[in-house]
C-alpha positions as CSV (number, residue, x, y, z in Angstrom):
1,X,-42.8,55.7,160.0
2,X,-44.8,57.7,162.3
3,X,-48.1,59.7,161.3
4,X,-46.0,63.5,161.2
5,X,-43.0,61.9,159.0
6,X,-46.0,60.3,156.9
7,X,-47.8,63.6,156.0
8,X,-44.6,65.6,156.0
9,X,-43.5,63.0,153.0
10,X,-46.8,63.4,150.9
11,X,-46.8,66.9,151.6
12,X,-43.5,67.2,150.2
13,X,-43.1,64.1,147.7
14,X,-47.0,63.4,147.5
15,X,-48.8,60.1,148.0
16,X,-47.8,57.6,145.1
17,X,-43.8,58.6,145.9
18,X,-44.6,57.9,149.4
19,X,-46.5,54.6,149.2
20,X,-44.0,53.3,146.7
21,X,-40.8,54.4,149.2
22,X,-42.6,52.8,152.2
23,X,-43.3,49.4,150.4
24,X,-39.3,49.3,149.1
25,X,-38.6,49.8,153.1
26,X,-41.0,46.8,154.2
27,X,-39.7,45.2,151.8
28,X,-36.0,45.6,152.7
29,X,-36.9,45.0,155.8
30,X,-38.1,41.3,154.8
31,X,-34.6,40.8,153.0
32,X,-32.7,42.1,156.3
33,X,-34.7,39.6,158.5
34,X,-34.9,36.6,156.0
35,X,-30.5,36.7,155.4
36,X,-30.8,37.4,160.1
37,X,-32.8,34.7,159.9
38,X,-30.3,32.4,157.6
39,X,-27.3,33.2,159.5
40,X,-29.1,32.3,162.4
41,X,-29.8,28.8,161.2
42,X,-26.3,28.3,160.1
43,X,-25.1,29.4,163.7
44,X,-27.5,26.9,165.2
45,X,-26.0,24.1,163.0
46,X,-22.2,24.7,163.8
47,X,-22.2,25.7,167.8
48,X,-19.3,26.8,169.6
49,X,-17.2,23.7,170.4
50,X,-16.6,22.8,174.3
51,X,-13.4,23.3,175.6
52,X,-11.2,20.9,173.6
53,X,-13.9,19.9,170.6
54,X,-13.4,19.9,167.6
55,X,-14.7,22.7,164.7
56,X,-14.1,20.5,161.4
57,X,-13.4,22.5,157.9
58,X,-16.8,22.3,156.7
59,X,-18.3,24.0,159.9
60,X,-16.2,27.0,158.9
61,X,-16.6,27.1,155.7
62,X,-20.6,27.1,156.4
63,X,-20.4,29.7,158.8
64,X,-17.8,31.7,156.3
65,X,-20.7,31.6,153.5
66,X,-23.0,33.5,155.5
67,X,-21.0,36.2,156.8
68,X,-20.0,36.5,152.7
69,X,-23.7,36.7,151.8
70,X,-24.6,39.3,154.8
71,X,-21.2,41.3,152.9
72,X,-22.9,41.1,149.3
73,X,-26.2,42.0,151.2
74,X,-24.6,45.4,153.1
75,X,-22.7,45.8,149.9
76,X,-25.5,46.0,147.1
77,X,-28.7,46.8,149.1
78,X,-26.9,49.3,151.6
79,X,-29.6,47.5,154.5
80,X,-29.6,49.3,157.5
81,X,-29.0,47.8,160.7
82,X,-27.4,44.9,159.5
83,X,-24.0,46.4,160.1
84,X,-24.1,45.5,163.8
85,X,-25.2,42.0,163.0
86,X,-22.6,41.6,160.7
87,X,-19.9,42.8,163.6
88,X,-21.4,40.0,166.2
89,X,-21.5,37.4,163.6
90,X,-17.9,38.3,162.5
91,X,-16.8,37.5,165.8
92,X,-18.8,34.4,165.9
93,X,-16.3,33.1,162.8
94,X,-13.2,34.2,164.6
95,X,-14.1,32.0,167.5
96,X,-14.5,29.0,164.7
97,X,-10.9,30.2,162.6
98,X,-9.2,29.8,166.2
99,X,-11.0,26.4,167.4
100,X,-10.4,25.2,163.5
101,X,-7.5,23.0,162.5
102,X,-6.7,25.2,159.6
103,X,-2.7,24.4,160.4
104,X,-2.6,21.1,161.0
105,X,1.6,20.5,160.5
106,X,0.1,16.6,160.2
107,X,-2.3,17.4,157.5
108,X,-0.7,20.1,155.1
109,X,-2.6,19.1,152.2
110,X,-6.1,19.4,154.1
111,X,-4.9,22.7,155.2
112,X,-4.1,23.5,151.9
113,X,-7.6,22.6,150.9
114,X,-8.9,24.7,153.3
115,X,-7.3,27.7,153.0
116,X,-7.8,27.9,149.1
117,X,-11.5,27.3,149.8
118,X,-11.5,29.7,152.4
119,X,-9.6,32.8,150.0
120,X,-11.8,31.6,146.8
121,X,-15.3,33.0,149.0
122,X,-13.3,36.1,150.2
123,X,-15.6,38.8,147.7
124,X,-14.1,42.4,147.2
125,X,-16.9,43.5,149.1
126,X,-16.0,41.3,152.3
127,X,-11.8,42.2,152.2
128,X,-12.6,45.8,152.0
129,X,-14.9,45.7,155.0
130,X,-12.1,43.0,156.8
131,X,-9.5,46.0,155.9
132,X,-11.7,48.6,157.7
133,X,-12.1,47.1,160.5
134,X,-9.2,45.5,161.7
135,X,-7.1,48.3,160.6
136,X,-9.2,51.1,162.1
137,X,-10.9,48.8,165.0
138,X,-9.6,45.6,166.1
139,X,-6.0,45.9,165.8
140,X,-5.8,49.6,167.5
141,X,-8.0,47.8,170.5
142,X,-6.3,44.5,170.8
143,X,-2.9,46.9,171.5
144,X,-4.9,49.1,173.7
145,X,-6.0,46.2,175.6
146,X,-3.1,44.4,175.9
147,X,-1.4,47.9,177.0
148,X,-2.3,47.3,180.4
149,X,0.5,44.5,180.8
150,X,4.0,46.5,181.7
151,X,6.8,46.6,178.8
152,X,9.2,43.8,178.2
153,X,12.6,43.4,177.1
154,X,11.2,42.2,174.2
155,X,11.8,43.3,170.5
156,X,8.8,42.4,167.8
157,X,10.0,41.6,163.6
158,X,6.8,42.6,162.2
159,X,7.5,40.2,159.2
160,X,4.5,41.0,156.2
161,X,5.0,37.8,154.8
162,X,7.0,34.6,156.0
163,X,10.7,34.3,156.8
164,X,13.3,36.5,158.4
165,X,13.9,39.3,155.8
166,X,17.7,40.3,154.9
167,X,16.6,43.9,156.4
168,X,16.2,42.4,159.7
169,X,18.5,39.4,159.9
170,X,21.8,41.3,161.5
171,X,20.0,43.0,164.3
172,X,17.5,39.8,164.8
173,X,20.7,37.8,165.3
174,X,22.8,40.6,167.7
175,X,19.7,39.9,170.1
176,X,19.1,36.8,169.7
177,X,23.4,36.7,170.8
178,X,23.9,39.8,173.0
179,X,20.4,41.1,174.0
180,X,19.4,43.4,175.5
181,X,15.7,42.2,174.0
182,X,14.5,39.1,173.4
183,X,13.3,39.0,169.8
184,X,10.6,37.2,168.1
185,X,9.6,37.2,164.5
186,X,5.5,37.7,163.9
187,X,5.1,36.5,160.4
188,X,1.9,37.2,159.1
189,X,1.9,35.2,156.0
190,X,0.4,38.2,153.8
191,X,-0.5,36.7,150.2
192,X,0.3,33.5,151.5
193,X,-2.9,32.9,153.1
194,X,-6.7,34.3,152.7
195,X,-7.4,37.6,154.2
196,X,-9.1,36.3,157.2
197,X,-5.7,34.8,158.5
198,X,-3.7,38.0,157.8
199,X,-5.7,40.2,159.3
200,X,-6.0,38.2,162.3
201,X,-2.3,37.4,162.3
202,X,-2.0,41.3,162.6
203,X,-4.3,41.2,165.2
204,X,-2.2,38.9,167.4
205,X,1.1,41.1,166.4
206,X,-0.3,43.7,167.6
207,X,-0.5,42.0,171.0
208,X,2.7,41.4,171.3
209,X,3.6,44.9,170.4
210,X,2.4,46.6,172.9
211,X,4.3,44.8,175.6
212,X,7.6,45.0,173.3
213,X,10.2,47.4,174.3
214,X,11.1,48.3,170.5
215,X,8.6,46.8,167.4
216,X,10.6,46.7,163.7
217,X,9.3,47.3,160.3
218,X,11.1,47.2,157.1
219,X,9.1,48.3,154.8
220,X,5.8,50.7,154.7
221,X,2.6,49.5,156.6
222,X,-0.7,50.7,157.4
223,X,-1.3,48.1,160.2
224,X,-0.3,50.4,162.8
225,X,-2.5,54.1,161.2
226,X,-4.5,54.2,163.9
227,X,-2.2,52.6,167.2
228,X,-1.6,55.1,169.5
229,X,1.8,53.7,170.6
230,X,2.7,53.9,174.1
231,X,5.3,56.3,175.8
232,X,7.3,53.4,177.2
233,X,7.9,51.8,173.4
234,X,9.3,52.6,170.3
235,X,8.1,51.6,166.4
236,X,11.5,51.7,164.3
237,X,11.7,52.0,160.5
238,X,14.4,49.9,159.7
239,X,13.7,49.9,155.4
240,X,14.4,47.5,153.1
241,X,17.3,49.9,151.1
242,X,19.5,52.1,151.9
243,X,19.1,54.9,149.4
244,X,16.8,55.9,146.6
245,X,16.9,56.5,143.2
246,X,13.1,56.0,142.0
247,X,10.2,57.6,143.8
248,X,7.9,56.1,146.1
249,X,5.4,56.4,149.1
250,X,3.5,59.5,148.8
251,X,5.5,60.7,145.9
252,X,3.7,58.0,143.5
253,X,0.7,58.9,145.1
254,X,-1.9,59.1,142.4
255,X,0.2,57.9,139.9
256,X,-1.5,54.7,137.3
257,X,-1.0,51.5,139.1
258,X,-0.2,53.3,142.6
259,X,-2.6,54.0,145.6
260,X,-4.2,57.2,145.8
261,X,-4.2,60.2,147.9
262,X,-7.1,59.0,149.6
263,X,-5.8,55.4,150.1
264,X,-3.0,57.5,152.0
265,X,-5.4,59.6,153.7
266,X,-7.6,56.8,155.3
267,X,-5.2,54.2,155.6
268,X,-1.4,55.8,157.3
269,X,1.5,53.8,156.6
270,X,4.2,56.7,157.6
271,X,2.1,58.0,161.1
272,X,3.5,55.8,163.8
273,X,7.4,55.6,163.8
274,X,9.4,56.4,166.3
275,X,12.3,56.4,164.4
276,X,13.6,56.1,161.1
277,X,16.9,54.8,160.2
278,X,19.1,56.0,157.0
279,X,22.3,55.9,156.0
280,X,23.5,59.2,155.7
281,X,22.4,63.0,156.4
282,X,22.4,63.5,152.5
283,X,19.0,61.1,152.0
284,X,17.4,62.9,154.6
285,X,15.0,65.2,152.6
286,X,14.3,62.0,150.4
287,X,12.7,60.1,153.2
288,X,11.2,62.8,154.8
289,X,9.2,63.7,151.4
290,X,8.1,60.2,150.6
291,X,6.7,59.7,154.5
292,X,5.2,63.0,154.6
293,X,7.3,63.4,157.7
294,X,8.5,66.9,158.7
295,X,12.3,67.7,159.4
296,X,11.1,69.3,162.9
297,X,9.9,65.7,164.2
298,X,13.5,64.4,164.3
299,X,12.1,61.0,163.1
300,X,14.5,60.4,160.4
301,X,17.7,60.0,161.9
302,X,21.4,59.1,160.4
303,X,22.1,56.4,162.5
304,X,23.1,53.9,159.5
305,X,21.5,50.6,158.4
306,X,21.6,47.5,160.4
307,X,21.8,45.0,157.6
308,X,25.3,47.0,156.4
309,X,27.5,46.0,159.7
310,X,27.8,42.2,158.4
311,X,30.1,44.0,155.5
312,X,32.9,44.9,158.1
313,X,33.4,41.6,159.2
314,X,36.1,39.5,158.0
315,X,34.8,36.2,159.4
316,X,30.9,37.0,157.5
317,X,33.4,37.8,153.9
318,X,35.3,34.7,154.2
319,X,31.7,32.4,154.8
320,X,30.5,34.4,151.8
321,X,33.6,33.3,149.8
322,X,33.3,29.3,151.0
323,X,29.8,29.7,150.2
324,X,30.3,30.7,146.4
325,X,32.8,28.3,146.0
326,X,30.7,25.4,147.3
327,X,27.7,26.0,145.1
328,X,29.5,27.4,141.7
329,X,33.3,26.1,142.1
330,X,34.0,27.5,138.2
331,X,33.6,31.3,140.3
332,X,36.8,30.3,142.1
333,X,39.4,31.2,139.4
334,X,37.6,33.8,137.8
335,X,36.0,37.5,138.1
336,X,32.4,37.6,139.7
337,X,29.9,39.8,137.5
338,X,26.9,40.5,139.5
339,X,23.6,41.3,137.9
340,X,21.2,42.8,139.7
341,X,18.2,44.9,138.1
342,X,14.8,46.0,140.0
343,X,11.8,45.0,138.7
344,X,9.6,46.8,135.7
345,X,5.4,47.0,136.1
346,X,3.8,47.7,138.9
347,X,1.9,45.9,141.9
348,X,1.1,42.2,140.3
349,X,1.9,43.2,137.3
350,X,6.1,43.3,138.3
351,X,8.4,41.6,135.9
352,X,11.9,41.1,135.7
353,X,13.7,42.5,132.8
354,X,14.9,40.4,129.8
355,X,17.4,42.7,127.7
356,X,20.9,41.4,128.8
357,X,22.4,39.9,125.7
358,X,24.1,36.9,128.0
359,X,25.2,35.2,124.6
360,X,26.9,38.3,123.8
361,X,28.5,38.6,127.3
362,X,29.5,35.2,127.2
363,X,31.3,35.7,123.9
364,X,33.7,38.4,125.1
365,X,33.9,37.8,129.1
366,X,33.5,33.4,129.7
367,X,37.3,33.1,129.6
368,X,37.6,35.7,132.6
369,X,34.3,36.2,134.4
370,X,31.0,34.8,135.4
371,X,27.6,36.1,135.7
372,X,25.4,35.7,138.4
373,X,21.7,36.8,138.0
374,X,19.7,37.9,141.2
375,X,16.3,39.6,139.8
376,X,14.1,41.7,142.4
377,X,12.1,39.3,145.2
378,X,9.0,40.7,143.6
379,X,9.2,39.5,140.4
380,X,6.6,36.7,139.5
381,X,9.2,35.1,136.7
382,X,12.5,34.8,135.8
383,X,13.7,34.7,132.6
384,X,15.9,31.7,131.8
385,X,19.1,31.4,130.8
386,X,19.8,30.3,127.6
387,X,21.7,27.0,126.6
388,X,24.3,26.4,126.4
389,X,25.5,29.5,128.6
390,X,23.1,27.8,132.1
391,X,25.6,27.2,134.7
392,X,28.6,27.2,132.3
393,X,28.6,30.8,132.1
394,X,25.7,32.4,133.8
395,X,23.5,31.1,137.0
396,X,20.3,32.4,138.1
397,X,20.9,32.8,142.0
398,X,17.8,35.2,142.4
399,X,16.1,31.7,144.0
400,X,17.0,28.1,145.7
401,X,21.0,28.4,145.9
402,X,21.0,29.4,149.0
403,X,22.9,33.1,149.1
404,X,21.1,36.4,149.4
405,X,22.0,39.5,148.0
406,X,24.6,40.7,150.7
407,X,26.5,37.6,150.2
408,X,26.4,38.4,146.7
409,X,27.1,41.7,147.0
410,X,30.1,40.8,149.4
411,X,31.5,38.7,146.6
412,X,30.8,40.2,143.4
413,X,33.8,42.1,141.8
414,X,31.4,43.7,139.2
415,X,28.3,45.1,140.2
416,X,25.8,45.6,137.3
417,X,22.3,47.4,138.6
418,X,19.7,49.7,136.9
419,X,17.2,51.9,139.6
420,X,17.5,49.6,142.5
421,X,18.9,51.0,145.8
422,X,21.2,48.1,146.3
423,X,24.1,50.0,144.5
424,X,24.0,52.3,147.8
425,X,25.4,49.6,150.1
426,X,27.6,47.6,147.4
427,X,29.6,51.1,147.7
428,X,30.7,50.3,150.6
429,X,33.0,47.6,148.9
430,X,34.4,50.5,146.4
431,X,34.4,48.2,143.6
432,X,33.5,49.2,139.8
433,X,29.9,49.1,139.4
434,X,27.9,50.2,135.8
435,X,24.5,50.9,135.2
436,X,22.4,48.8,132.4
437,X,19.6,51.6,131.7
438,X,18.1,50.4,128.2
439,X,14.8,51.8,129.0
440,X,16.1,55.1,131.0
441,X,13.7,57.8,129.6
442,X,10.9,55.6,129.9
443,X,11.2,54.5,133.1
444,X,11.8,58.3,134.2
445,X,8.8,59.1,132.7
446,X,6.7,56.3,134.8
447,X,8.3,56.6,137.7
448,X,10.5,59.8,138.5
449,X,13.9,59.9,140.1
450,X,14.9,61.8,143.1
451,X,18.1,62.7,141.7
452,X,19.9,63.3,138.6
453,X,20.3,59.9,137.4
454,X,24.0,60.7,135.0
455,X,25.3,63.2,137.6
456,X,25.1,60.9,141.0
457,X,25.9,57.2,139.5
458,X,29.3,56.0,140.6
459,X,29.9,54.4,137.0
460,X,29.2,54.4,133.4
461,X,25.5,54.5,132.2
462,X,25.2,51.7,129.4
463,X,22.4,51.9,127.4
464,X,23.2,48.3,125.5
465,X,25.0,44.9,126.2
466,X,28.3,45.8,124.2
467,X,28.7,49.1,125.9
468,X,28.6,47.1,128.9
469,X,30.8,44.3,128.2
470,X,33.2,47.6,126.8
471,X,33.3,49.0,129.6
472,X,33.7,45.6,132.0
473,X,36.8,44.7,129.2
474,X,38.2,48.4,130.0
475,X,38.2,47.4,133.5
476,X,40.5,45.0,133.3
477,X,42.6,46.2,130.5
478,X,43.3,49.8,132.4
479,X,42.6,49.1,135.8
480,X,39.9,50.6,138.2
481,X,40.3,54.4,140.1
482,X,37.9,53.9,143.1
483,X,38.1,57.9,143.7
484,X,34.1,58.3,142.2
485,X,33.1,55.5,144.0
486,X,34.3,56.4,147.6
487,X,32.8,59.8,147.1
488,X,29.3,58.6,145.9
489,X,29.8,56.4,149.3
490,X,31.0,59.2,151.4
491,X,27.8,61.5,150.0
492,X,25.2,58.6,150.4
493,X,26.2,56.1,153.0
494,X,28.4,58.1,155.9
495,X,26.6,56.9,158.8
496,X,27.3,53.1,157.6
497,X,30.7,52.0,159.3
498,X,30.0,49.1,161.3
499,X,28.6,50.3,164.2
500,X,24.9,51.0,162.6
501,X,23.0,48.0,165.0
502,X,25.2,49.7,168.2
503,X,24.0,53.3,167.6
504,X,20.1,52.1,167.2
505,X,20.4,50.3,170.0
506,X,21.7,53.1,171.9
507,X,18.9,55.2,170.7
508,X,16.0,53.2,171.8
509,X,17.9,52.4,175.3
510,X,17.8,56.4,175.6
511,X,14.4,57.0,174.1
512,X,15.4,60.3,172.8
């Protein structure tokens, strides 16, 4: 502190305030150089292989400790200066998570080791920071840099977690047949590995985006809040449903268990699309609101779901058929009930719900039907089905046998839902669907609905397991009038006929 700041602080805080705040500073100083002076020592023990060396586990994990401890250090002590160090020293570990075996296919139990040793160090303190600045930082730059390479005919799947998801299988496949892009899936392994992999998963996606004629989502993200996304490419919205009944995005803003306004504010997840695909005129306002995106932009456009198409095709219906029949043979001479809830809870806390009376059900409808249970993709645990009814009545399908939901969709007769969004597209079958809503006022109360839940459903709202199985028994006692179920379909899903993949296609070929 020079001589003028020093009298200006007694003057105005007197001398014993100002000793005291000069002695904390020395002595912050001291902290700040002795963790410098640590991380410098753990550099100097784990240098940057040659070309081909090797960087073992350990050496990352050392180097990984004290990044964490200069974290808790920024964190509580709010040094200053350190931030810069903390940057250079950041990029000092990605050079070591690169050179680092850390998926070694020959070793997957050594890289399981050392990825749960690598997530168990991860403090609050350090993902937040991570969070900042890939998302505002590293990923904007790494597609800025790797701008200056032309556009491809290349297509990017920005996949949040691992595997192809149902949202994007139809269109990945068209390419992968017809063209005209070259696809490829960017998995980024999101709770599946520690936050210094994700992020830096992300980071590579990003590179590949910005050479991509057209990069896919399905679902929201804030990886791409502060991309500026080149004129020559186009970011497209595919979603993960094709209607809504319960609210989301910026609608739950604020809400217990749901990000706030501010999480929304700093981190975008509804900023950078090109285009946003639905599957009718109707749902229009409904994803405008949630994204916060105006009617004027011309973002959200009818041009009908992808994933939909495959239900037009005779050849994908008969696979679906030969696929039931092969894994639950007793479905072949009777009536398929599909059950099909969303979850309950929020964020980690989802659970699937455990109210269906399947004894009950089984009672009245075994002679006739089966049930097939398919809870949310979300939901941590399943409920089992109880003996003797497992597999002689009812199967749990929602994991391991091999059929996802629009192959069960395809070849349900009955379609038994609550909120979830999935009733939209089984309308295209116009088959009797009802709605099990036990816990309907609650739920509105938590969550809000968009719509009108008794006046827009396509079928009978049962509120217990008998009304149900009433109303499934009525079914095939009097027969089935389709009439409210091809209007709800004509209302909500218009632009789905076949021809969805064709018409996005067409769009980003345009550019318009």
């Amino acid at each position: 502190m020079g001589i003028k700041a020093l009298v200006r602080n007694v003057k105005k805080e007197g001398l014993t305030k100002t000793v005291r705040k000069g002695c904390e500073r020395r002595r912050r100083e001291r902290e700040v150089r002795d963790l410098m002076r640590e991380l410098k020592e753990i550099a100097s023990r784990c240098p940057l292989p040659a070309e081909k060396a090797e960087v073992t586990s350990e050496m990352v994990l050392e180097f990984q400790k004290g990044i964490f401890s200069m974290m808790d250090f920024i964190e509580e002590k709010e040094a200053w200066g350190i931030a810069k160090a903390y940057d250079y020293f950041q990029l000092r570990f990605d050079d070591y998570l690169k050179a680092a075996a850390f998926s070694d296919e020959d070793d997957p139990a050594q890289d399981l080791v050392f990825r749960e040793a690598l997530a168990s160090r991860e403090t609050p303190a350090y993902m937040r920071r991570l969070k900042t600045d890939f998302i505002k930082k590293r990923i904007p730059a790494a597609y800025r840099d790797a701008c200056s390479q032309p556009v491809g005919a290349k297509a990017v799947f920005v996949q949040p977690r691992e595997g192809l998801n149902q949202s994007f299988k139809y269109m990945f496949n068209w390419l992968e047949k017809k063209g005209p892009y070259e696809p490829l899936l960017c998995e980024l392994h999101r709770g599946d590995v520690p936050f210094s992999l994700y992020f830096r998963n992300a980071e590579e996606m990003a590179r590949q985006a910005a050479t991509a004629k057209v990069v896919f989502f399905h679902e929201s993200n804030n990886l791409f809040g502060y991309v500026d996304v080149r004129d020559d490419s186009r970011v497209v919205q595919l979603w993960h449903g094709c209607g809504v009944f319960k609210k989301i995005g910026l609608d739950t803003a604020g809400m217990p268990g749901y990000k706030s306004e501010k999480s929304y504010r700093v981190y975008p997840e509804y900023n950078c699309y090109s285009c946003v695909t639905i599957a009718s005129p109707e749902l229009s306002w409904v994803f405008e609101q949630f994204m916060g995106i105006s009617k004027e932009s011309g973002i959200i456009k009818p041009l009908g779901v992808s994933r939909t198409d495959e239900f037009f095709d005779p050849a994908y219906i008969d696979r679906c058929y030969e696929k039931l029949y092969e894994r639950i043979p007793e479905a072949r001479e009777k009536k398929v009930i599909l059950y099909a809830p969303t979850y309950r809870g929020v964020g980690r806390n989802r659970v699937a719900p455990n109210e269906l009376d399947i004894p009950a059900m089984a009672e009245k409808l075994a002679d006739t039907h089966v049930l097939l249970i398919k809870q949310h993709q979300t939901a941590k645990e399943c409920p089992p089905v109880p003996e003797p009814y497992d597999q002689s009545f009812a199967w749990d399908v929602t994991r391991g046998w091999g059929m996802d939901i629009n192959e069960l969709m395809t070849v349900a007769d009955v379609c038994v839902s609550d909120y979830s969004s999935l009733v939209f597209e089984y309308s295209i079958f116009e088959r009797p669907m009802a709605f099990f809503v036990y816990d309907l006022e609650e739920y509105i109360d938590d969550r809000g609905l968009y719509y009108d839940f008794d006046e827009i459903t396509p079928g009978p709202l049962c509120y217990t397991t008998d009304e149900l199985i009433d109303y499934i028994q009525s079914i095939e006692r009097d027969g089935f009038d389709s009439s409210e179920v091809a209007a709800f379909r004509q209302r909500f899903m218009s632009s789905c006929d076949g021809h969805s993949t064709e018409r996005i296609l067409e769009y980003i070929e345009k550019g318009e």
